[in-house]
N, C-alpha and C positions, 0 to 999 in steps of 0.2 A: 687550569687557569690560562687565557690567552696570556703571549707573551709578547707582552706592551714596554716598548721605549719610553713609557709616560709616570706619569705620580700615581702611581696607586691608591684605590682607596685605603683609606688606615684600619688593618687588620685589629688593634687592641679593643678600637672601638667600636667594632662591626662584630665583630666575637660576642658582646654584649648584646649588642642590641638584634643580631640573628638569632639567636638564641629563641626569642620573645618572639620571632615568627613561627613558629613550630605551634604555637598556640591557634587553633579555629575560631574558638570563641573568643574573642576580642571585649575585654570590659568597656564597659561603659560608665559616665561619668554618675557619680550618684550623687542626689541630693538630700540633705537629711539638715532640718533647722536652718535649711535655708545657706547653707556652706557645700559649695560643691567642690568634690575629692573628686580625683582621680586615683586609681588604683589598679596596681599591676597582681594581676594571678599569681605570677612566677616568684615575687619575694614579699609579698604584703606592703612594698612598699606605696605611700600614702603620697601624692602630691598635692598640699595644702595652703593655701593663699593665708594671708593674713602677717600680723609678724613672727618672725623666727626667737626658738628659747633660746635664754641664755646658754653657751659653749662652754666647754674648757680649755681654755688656750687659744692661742692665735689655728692652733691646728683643726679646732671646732667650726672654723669659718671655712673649710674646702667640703665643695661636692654641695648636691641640691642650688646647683646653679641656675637661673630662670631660663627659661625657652620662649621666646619671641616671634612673632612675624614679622619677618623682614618685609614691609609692605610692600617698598618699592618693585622690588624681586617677584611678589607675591603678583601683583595688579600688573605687571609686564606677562607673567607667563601665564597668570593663569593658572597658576598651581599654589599653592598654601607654601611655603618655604620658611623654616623656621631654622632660629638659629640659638645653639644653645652657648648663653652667654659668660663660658669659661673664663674671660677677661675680670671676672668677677668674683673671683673664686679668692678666698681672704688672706693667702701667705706671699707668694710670687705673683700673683694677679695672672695666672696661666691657668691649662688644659696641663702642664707639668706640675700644678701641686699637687695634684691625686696620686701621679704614681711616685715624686719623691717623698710623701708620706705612705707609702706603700712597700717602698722599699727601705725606708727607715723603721717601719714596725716590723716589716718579718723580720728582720738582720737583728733587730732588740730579740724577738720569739724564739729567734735560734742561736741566741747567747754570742753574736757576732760585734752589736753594739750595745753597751752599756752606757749610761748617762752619765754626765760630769768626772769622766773616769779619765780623762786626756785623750779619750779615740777623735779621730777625723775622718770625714768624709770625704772621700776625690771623688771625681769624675770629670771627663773628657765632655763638652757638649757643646752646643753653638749658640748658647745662652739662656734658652728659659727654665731650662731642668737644671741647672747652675745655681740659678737665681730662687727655685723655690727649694733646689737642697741647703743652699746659704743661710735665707730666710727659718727651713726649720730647723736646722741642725742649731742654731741658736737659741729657740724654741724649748727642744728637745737636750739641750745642755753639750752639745758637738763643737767640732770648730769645723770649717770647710775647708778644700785646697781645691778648685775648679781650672780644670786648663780647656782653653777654647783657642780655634783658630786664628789669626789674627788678623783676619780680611772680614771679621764677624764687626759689626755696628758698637762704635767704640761706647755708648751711653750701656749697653752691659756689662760691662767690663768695669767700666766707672762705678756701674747699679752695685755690683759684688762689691767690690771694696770696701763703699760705705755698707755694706750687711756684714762686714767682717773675715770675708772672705780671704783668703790669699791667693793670688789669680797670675795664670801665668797664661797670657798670649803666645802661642805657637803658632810657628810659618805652617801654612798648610802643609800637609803630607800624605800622601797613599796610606792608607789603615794596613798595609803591608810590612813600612816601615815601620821603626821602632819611636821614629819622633812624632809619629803622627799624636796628636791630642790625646786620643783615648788612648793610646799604648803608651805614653808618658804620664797620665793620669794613674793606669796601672801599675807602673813601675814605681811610683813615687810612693801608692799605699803600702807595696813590699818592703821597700824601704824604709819607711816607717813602722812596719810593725818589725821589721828586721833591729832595728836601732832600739827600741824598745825592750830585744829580749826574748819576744814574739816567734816562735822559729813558722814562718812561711813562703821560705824561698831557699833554694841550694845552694849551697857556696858555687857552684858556676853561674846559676840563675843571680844572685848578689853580683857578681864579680860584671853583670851586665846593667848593674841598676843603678839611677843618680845618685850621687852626692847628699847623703843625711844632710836635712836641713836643720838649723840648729833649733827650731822650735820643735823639734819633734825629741823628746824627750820623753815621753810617759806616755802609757794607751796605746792603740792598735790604729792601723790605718785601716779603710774598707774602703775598697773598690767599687762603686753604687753599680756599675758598669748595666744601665741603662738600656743598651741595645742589644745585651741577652739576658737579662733578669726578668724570668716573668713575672716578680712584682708587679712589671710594668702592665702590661696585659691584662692581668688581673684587677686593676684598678680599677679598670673599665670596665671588665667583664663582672665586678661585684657592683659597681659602684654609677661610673657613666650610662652603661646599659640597661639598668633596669632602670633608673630615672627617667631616663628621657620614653621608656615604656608607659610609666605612671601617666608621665604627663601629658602625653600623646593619646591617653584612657588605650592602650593597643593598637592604635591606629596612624602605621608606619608606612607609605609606599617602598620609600628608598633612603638611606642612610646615605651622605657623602664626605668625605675626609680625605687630607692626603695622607703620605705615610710618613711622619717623622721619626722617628725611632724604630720603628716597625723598617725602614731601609736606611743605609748608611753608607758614603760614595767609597769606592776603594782609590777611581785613578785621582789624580793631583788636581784642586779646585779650580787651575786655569782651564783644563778640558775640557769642564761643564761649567763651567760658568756662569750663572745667575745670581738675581739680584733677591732671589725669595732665600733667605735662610732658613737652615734643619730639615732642609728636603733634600733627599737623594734616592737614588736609581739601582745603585751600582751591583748591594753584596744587598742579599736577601739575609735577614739576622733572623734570633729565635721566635722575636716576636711576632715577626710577619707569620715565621713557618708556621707559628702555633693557631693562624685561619686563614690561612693565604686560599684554603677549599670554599672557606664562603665568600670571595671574592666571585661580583656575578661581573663586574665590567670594570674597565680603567678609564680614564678620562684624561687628552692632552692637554696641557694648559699653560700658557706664554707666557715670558715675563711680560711684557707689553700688555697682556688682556688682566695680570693681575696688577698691576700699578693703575691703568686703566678704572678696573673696577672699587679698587683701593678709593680713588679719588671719584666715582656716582658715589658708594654707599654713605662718604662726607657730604655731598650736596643734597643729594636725595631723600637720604633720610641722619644727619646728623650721628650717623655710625663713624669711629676713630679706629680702624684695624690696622692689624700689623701683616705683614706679606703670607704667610701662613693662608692665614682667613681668608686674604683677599682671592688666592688661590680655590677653595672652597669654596667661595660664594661664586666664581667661574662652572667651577664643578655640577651645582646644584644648577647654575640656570638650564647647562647644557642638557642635562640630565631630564628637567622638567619640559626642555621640549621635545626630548625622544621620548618621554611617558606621553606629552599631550597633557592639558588642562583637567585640573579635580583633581591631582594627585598630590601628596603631602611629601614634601623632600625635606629632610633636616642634616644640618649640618653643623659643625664648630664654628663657633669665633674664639679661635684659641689664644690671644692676646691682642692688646691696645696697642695701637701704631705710636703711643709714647716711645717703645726700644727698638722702633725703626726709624728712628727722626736720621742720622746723619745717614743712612746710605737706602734705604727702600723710599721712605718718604723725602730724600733730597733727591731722587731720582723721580718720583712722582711730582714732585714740587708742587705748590699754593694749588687749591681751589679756587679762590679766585674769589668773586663776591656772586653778579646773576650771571648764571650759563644756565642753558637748557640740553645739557645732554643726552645722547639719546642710548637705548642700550646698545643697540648696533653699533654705534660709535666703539663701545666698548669692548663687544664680542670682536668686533673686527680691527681692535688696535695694532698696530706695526711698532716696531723697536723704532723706526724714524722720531716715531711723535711722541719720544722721551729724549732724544738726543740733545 
């Protein structure tokens, strides 16, 4: 794999969906009473129009998310560009509900979590895998303890609270030190399961761990630790992956994504500095390692062209993303014009620009009412023309 200064594409989800090119024969969409399926070789999975059955749970609403064409994108390049509409998915409203129910069932499978038994769930994140572990661990009979950075967009932080969370904003840090979010996210489920009775930490490894919080009283802490758990990866690779095969009847050019979880920054967030949250560069984690080999190419991408495009995919076609996406939908245009026209590019919209409103979309600021933007406009935007 070239070794790119830029956002990678996101290995969890490419792992899936590469998989499903090893296949020659490509299915086709069949018709049968007049209801057309699409249908993936590789897991019998069925993608089926019509209404969805009834679920169990709030946790029955994630995954079989729809896949769209992005017209605007589409009739600019010339390429079909579609985008699968994870903002939709029923618990956190993310691309993170899949893997924090993924990492809530195996940890149940491997006798780690128990329900309504006092365990909690930490984790370190920069808010959408926060929000949909919040969200189930309520669900699923849990309590959460979520620490996030505290330069992250304050309406998450707010969003946890009201789910019941207990939320600790920390200063940024190097993933070196011990205060960085995710190493204080770790240390606190030690601690918890330590206070509990639970023996899983050393009286020297203890004698480095916070202050028992006095709710923690009974049950285990768990670590969900997200950026080497391949739950994560897996979610995708059972789940995101083969869907968007179904629905595509095989017929994939190019996958694009950035890498959230899949990379994670190590030096201190004022020396990279951006306005897109959950993306970093810095330390390649397990998830990436686990297909960082079907990585065929990276893609640079501005903050400038993603606020930019943030604000076309509002006027143009009534799309509301959050910085993530709008990064991705950069990704796919550039991508569709080194393929050239007739080709199919799919990508995420990994959350609604609702839990960017105070710092990605005050940065973007109004749409305004009639503008006629162009996309060049957009491809070619500069940091000035956000200032």
């Amino acid at each position: 794999m070239p070794d790119h200064s830029a956002a990678y594409v996101g290995t969890a989800f490419v792992a899936g969906v590469c998989l499903a090119f090893a296949y020659q024969e490509l299915s086709r969409p069949r018709h049968e009473d007049n209801v057309t399926e699409q249908v993936s070789p590789t897991s019998g999975l069925i993608a089926r129009p019509g209404p969805p059955s009834i679920v169990e749970g709030i946790e029955g609403c994630i995954g079989n998310t729809p896949l769209f064409r992005i017209k605007s994108l589409s009739d600019e390049t010339g390429c079909e560009i579609l985008g699968k509409a994870e903002f939709l998915n029923g618990a956190g409203q993310s691309s993170k509900d899949r893997v924090a129910l993924s990492m809530i069932e195996i940890a149940e499978e491997e006798g780690i979590l128990t329900p309504h038994s006092g365990d909690t769930i930490y984790e370190g994140t920069s808010g959408s895998t926060g929000i949909s572990l919040a969200t189930l661990a309520r669900a699923k009979g849990y309590l959460a303890h979520i620490c996030l950075p505290s330069d992250q967009a304050i309406e998450k932080s707010n969003l946890l609270l009201k789910l019941g969370a207990i939320v600790d904003r920390v200063p940024p840090a190097p993933i070196v030190e011990k205060d960085n979010f995710v190493n204080r996210a770790r240390a606190l489920a030690k601690t918890h399961t330590a206070s509990s009775g639970i023996p899983s930490a050393s009286a020297e490894e203890q004698s480095d761990l916070p202050a028992a919080d006095d709710r923690m009283t009974r049950g285990r802490g768990f670590f969900a630790d997200q950026f080497e758990n391949e739950a994560n990866w897996r979610a995708h690779y059972e789940g995101t992956g083969p869907e968007l095969y179904a629905q595509c009847g095989g017929r994939i050019d190019a996958f694009v994504a950035g890498a959230g979880t899949g990379e994670e920054g190590t030096r201190r967030r004022r020396q990279v500095d951006t306005i897109v949250e959950g993306i970093g560069i810095n330390r390649v984690t397990a998830n990436f390692e686990a297909g960082k080999e079907l990585i065929d190419d990276a893609v640079r991408v501005t903050d400038a062209q993603a606020l930019a495009m943030a604000r076309w995919l509002v006027e143009k076609d009534g799309i509301f993303i959050g910085s993530s996406s709008a990064v991705n939908c950069i990704a796919a245009v550039k991508t569709a014009r080194k393929l050239g026209p007739g080709h199919r590019i799919v990508t995420v919209l990994s959350d609604s620009g609702s839990r960017h409103l105070s710092r990605f979309w005050a940065k973007a600021g109004d749409v305004g009412g009639a503008v006629d933007t162009k996309l060049e406009d957009v491809m070619n935007a500069r940091d000035e023309d956000f200032q």
